[in-house]
N, C-alpha and C positions, 0 to 999 in steps of 0.2 A: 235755463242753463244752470248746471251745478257749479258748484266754488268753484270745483278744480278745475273744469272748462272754463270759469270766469277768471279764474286767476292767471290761465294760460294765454288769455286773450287780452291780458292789462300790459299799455303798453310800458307806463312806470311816467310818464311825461304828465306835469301839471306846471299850473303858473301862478297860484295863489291855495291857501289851506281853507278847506270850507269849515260853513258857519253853520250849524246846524240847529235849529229851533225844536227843543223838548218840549214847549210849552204847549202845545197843540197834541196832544196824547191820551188824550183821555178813552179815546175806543182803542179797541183791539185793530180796526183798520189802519186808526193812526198812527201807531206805534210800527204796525206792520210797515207802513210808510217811512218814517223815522229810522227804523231799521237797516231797511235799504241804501238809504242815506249814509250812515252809519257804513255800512260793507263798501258802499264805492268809496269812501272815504278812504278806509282803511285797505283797501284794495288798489286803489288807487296812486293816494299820497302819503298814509301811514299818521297822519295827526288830521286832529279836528278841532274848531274850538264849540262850545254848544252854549246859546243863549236861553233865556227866561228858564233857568233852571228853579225857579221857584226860592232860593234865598234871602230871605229877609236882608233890604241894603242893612239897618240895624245891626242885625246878627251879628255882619259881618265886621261892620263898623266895631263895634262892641270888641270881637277877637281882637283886632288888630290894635286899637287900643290896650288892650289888658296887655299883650305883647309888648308893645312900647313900655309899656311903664315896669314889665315884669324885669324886662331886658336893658334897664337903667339900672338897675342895682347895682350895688357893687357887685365884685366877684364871688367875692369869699361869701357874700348870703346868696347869691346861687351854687354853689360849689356845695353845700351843703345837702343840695338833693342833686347830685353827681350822677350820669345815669349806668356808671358803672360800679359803684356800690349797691344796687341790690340784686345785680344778677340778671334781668329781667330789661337793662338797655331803657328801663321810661324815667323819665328826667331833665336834667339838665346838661347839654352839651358843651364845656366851652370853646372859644378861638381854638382851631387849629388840632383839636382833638382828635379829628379824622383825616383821612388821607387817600384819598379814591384815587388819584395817580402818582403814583409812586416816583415817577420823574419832579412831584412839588415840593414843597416841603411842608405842605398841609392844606386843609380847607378855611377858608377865611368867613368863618361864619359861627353861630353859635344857637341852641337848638335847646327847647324842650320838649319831650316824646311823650305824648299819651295813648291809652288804649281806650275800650269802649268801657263804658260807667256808665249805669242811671243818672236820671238828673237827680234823683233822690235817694241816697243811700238805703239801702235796707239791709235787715239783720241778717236776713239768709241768702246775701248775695254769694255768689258761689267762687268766687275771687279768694283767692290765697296766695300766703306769700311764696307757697311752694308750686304755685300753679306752674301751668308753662306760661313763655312769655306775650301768646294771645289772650290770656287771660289773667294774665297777673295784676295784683293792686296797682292803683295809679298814686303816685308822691305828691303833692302837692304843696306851694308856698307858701307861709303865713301872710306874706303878702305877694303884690297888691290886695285891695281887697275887691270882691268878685270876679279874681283871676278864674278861678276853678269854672264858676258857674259861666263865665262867655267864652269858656275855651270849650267847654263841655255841649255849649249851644251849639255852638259853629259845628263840633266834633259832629253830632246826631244830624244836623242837617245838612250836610257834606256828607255822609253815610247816606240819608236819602237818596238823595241824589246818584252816588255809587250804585247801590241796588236796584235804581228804578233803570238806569243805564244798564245794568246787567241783564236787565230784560231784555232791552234791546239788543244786545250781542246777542244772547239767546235767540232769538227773534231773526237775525242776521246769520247766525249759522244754520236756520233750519231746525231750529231745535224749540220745545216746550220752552215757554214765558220764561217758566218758574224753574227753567233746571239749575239755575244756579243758588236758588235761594239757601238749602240746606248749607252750601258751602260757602256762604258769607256772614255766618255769626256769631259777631264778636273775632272777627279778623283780620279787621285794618285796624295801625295805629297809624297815627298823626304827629307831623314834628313842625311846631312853630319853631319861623327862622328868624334868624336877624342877620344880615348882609352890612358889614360896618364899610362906611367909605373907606377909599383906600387912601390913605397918604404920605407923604414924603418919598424917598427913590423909589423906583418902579422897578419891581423884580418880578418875573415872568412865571416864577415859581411861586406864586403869592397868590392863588385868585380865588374867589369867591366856591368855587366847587371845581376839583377835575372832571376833565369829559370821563364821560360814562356813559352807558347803558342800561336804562330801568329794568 
């Protein structure tokens, strides 16, 4: 059956979001398998959540760590890489900086934005500060110390994972593996969050992020 006969025959009714295992991929049947998954998913109930994505716990531990302690500083020594000072949005965001519904009177969170980096700097990386903003230099804090390097982990292996999933959409629409591959590089950035508990009166115009649409 094609998409568009399968999509006219969805009836849009589900009672739970499926679970979908990547970790089982390594042929091209299984992926093809995976895939399919993927399309009733998305065809069906529009989210998925997907397990053994292959992430080191470590990695992961590591990011959230460096977060914590990056996002203990004071203001004023993150404010310093602001991420509206260099043009380019990668940075530091603070409290309330943003405003996704314009009925709040802000977002109640605070944010650093990275883009893609080697783990190891080289001479002729092709990063400028005139670049556009998928390729522009990333800012980073004199402290913590080994912020950079487990934000930078986490960053490339969340990228993995991005790309090898793109297969699968690929794969889901009937389409070659690899059609997506040219148009994924070096094009995501990344924003470590910090969500502070809320306290004292409760104001409805106060929340952690307005509704939205990715």
């Amino acid at each position: 059956m094609s998409l568009p006969e399968t999509a006219t025959s969805m009836s849009g009714a589900f009672d739970s979001i499926p679970i979908i295992d990547i970790g089982h991929a390594s042929t091209h049947e299984e992926r093809v398998a995976s895939a399919q998954q993927i399309r009733d998913a998305c065809m069906n109930v529009g989210f998925f959540y997907i397990t053994n994505h292959g992430i080191p716990e470590e990695t992961i531990d590591d990011a959230l760590s460096a977060m914590k302690a990056y996002f203990s500083l004071p203001v004023e020594t993150k404010m310093e890489l602001y991420h509206r000072q260099g043009g380019h949005f990668r940075g530091y965001g603070p409290l309330l900086d943003s405003n996704i519904d314009p009925a709040n009177r802000g977002d109640l969170y605070e944010s650093f934005v990275i883009g893609w980096e080697e783990r190891l700097r080289r001479e002729d990386d092709d990063k400028k500060a005139d670049n556009n903003s998928t390729t522009a230099e990333n800012p980073w804090p004199s402290e913590p110390a080994g912020f950079r390097e487990a934000f930078i982990n986490y960053y490339q292996a969340a990228f993995d994972v991005g790309k090898f999933l793109h297969h699968l959409f690929a794969l889901a629409l009937d389409l070659p593996e690899s059609y997506f591959d040219d148009k994924l590089k070096r094009s995501a950035t990344m924003r470590g969050l910090h969500y502070p508990p809320q306290t004292g009166p409760e104001d409805d115009r106060i929340v952690g992020i307005g509704a939205h649409a990715e």
